[in-house]
Backbone as numpy.savetxt, mean C-alpha at the origin, in Angstrom:
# Nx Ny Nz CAx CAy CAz Cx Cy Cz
36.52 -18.94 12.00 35.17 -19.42 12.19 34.21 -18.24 12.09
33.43 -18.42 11.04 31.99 -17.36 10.83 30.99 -17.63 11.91
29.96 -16.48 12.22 29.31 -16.52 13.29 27.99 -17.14 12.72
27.08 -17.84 12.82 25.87 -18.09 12.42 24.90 -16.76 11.52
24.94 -15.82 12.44 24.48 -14.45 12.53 24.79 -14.16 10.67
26.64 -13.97 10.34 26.53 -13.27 9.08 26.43 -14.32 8.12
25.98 -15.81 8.12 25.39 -16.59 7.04 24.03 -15.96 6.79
23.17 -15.75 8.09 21.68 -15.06 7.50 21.88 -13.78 6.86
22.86 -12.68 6.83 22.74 -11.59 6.48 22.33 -11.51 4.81
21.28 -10.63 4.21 20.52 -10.95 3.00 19.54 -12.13 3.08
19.12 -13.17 3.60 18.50 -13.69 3.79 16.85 -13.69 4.39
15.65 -13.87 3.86 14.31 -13.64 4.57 14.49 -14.61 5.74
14.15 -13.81 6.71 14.05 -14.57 8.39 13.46 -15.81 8.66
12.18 -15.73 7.83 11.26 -16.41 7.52 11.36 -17.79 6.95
12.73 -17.69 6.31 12.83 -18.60 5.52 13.97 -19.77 5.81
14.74 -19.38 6.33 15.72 -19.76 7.33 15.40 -20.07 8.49
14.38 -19.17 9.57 13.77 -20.43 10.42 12.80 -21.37 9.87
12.81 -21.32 9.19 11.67 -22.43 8.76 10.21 -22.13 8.91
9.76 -21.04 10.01 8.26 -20.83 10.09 7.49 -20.11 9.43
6.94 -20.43 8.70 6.36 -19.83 7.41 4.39 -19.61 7.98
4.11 -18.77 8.05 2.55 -19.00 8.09 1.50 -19.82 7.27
0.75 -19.99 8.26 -0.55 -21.32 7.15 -0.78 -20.29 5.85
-1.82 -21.07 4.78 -2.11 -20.42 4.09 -3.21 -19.79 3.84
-4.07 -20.13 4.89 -5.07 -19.32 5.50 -4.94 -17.61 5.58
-3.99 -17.98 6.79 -3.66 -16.62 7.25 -3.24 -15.53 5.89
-2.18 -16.22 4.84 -1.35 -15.75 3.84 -2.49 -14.79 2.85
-3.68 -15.93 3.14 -4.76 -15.38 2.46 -5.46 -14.30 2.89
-5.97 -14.50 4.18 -6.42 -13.30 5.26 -5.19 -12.05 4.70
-4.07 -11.78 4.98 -3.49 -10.82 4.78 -2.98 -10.47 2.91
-3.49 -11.47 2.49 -3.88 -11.02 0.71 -4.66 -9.86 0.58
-6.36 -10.49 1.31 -6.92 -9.91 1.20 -7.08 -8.55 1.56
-6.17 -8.32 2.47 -6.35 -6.74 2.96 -5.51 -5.62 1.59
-5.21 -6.28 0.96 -4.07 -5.79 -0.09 -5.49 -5.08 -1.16
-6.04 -6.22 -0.77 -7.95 -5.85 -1.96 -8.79 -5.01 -1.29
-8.76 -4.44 -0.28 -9.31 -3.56 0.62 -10.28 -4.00 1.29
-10.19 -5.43 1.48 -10.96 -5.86 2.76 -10.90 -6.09 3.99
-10.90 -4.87 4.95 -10.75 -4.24 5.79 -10.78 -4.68 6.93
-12.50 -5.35 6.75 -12.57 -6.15 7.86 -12.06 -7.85 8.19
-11.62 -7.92 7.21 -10.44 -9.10 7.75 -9.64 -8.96 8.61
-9.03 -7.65 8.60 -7.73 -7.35 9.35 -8.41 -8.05 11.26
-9.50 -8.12 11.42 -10.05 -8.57 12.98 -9.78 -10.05 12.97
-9.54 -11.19 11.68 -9.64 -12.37 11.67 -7.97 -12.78 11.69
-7.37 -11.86 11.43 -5.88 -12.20 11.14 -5.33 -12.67 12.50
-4.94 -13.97 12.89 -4.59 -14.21 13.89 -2.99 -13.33 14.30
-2.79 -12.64 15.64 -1.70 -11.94 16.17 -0.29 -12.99 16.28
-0.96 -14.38 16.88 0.32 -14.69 17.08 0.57 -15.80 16.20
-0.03 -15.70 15.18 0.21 -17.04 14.12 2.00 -16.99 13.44
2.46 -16.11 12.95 3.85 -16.42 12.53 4.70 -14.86 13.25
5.54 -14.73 14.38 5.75 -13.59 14.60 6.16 -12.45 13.49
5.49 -11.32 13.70 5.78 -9.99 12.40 4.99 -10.26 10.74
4.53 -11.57 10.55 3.79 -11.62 9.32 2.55 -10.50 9.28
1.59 -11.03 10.34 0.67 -10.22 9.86 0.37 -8.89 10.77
1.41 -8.31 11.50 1.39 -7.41 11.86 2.29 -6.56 10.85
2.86 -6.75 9.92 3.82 -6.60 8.98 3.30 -6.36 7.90
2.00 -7.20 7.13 1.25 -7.08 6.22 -0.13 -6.71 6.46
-0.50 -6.54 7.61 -1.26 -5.05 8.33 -1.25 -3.91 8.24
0.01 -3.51 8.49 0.88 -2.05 8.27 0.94 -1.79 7.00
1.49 -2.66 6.30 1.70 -2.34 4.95 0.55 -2.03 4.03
-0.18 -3.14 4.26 -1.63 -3.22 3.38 -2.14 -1.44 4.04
-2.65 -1.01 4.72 -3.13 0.04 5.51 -2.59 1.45 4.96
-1.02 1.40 4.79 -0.65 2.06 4.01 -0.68 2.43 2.34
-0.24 1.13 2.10 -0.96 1.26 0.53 -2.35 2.28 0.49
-2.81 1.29 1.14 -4.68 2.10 1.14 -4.59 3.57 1.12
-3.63 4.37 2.08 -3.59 5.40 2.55 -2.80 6.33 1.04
-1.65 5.69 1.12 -1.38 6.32 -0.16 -2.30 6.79 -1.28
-2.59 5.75 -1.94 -4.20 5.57 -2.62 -4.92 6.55 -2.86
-5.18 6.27 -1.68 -5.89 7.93 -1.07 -6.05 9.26 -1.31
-4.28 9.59 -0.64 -3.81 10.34 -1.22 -3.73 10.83 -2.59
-3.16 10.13 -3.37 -3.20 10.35 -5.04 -4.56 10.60 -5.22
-5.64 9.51 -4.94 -7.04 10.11 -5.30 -7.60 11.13 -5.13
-7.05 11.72 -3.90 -7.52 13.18 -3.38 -6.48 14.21 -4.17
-4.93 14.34 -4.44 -4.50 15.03 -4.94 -5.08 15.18 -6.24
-5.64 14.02 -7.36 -5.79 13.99 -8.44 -7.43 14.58 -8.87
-8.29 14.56 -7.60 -9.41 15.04 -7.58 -9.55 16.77 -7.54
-8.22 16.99 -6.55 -8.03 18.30 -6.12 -7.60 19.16 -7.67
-6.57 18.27 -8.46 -5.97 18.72 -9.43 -7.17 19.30 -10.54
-8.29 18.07 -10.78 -8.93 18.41 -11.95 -10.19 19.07 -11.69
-9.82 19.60 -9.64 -11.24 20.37 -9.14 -10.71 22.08 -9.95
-9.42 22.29 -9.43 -8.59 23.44 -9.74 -8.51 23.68 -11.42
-8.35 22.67 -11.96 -8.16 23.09 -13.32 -9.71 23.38 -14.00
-10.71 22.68 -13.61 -12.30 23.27 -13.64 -12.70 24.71 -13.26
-12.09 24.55 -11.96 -12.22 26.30 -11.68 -11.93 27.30 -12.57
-10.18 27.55 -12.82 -9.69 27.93 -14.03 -10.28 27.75 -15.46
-10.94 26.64 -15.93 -11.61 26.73 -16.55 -12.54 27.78 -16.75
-13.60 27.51 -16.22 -14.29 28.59 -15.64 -14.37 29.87 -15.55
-13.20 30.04 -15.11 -12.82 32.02 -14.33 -12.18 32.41 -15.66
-10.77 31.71 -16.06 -10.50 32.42 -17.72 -9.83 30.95 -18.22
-11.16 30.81 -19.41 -11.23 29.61 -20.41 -10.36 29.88 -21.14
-9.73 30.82 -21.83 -8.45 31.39 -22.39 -7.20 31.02 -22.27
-6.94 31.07 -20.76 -5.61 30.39 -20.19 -5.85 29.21 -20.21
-6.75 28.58 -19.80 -6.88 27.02 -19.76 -6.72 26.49 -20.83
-7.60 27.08 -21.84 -7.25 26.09 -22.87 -5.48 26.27 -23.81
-4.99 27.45 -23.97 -3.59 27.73 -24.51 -2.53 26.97 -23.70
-3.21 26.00 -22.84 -1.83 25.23 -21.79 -2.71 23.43 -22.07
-1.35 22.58 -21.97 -1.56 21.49 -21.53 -1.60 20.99 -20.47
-2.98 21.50 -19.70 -2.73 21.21 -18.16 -3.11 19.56 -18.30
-4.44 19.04 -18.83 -5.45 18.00 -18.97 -4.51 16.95 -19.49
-3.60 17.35 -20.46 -2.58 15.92 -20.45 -1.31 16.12 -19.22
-1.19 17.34 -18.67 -0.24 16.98 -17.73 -0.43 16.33 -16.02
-2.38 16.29 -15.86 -2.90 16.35 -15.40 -2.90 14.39 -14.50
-3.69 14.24 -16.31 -3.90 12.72 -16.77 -2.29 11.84 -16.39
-1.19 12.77 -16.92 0.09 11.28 -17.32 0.79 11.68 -15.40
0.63 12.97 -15.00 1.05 12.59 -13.71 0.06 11.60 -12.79
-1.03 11.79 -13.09 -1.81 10.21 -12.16 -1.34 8.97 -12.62
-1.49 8.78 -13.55 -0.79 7.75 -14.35 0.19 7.59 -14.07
1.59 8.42 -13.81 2.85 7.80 -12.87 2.79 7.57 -11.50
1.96 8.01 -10.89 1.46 7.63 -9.49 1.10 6.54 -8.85
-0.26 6.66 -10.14 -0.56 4.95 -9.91 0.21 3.73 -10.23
1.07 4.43 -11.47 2.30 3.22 -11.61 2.82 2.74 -10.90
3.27 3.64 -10.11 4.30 3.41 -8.89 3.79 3.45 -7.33
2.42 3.28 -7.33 1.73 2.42 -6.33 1.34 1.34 -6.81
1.35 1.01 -7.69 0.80 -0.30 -8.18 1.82 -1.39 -8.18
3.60 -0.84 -8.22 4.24 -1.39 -8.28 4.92 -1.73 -6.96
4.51 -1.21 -6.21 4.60 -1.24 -4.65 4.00 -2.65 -4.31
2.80 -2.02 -4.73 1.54 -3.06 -4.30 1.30 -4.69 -4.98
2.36 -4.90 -6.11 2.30 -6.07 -6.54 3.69 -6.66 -5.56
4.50 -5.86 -5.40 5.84 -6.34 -4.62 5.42 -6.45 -3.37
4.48 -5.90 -2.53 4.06 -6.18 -1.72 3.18 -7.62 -1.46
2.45 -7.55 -2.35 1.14 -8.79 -2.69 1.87 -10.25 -2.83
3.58 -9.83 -3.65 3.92 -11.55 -4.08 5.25 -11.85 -2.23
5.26 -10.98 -1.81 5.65 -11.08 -0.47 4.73 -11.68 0.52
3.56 -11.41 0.41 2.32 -11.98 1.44 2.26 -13.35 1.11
2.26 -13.67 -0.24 2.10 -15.11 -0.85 2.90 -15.99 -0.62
4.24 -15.19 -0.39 5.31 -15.88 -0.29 5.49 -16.07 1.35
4.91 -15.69 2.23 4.85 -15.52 3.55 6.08 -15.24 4.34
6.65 -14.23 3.48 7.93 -13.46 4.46 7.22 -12.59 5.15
7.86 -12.52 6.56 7.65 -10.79 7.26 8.44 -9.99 7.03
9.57 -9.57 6.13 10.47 -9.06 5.68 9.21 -8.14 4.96
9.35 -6.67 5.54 9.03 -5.64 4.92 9.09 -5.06 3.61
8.44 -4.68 2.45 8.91 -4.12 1.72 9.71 -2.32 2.20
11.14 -2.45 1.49 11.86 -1.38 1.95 11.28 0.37 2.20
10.76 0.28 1.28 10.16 2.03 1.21 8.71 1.62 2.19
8.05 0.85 1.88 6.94 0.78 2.54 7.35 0.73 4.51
7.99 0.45 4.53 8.30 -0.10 6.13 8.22 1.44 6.68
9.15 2.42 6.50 9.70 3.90 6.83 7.86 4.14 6.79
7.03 4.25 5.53 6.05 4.68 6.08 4.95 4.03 6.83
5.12 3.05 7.06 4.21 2.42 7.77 4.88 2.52 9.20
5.25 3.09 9.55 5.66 3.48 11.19 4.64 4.49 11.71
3.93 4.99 10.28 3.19 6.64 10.88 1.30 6.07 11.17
1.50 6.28 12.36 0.13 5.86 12.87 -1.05 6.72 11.95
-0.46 7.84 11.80 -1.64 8.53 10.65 -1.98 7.88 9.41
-0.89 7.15 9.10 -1.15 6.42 7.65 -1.66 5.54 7.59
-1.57 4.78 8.89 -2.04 3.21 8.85 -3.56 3.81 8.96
-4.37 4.68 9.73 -5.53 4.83 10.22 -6.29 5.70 8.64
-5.56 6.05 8.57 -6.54 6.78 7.05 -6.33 5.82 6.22
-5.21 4.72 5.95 -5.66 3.61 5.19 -6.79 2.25 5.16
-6.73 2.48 6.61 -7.97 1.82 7.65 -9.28 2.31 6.98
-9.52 3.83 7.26 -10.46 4.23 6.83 -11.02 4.45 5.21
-10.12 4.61 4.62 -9.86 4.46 2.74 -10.56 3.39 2.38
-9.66 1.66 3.38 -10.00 0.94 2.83 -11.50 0.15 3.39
-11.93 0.80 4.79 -12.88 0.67 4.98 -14.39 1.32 4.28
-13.92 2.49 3.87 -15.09 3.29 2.91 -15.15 2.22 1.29
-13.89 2.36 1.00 -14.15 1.70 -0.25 -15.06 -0.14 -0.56
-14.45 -0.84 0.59 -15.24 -1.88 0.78 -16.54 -1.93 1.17
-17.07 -0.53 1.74 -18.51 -0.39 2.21 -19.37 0.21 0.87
-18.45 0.57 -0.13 -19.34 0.99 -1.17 -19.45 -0.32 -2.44
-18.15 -0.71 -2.49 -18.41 -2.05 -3.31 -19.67 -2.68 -2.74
């Protein structure tokens, strides 16, 4: 006799108890995926346990990541301006500007691909974490600079 327990193993939690969140809510925590920030106050706490404290974290992070890359990639083409600048010589005899360009470009790939695996998870209303995302969304620093990322960016749209 098998235990109940290892029939769910691989299985979304979510889906097997049966409680799936409205689609309200599904939507509320869409939207934070779009950087609307201040939704995250409308997201009800105890509507499906771990949904939207789950796609809180996550969304927050994304943002934060984001971020990151934007600031590394700003930093990158602040530095290669400088160099410019100081000796135009070296700068130009190197391919920094295409190595510059295709590493943002894999960055964003691979936040973007996060962020759609994340997005068809919200829709789908699992609280089942995406895997890499979960590890960083434990770091209170990330969630709060994604907070703030995605709060600046929605205040300028």
């Amino acid at each position: 006799m098998t235990d109940n327990k290892d029939n769910l193993e691989g299985k979304d939690v979510l889906s097997v108890a049966g409680g799936r969140p409205s689609w309200p809510v599904r939507f509320l925590a869409f939207g934070l995926y779009f950087g609307l920030a201040p939704l995250a106050c409308f997201i009800p706490r105890t509507d499906t346990p771990g949904f939207s404290t789950t796609h809180r974290r996550q969304a927050f992070t994304l943002w934060a990541v984001l971020g990151f890359i934007f600031a590394v990639f700003l930093g990158l083409v602040l530095g290669l301006s400088v160099l410019m600048v100081h000796d135009r010589t070296w700068a130009e005899s190197r391919a920094a500007e295409v190595w510059i360009l295709s590493f943002g470009r894999k960055c964003i790939l691979a936040w973007g691909v996060f962020w759609l695996y994340a997005l068809w998870r919200c829709l789908r209303g699992s609280a089942v974490p995406v895997p890499f995302l979960a590890t960083l969304s434990r770091s209170r620093f990330l969630r709060a600079a994604g907070l703030a990322f995605s709060s600046l960016c929605c205040c300028i749209v």
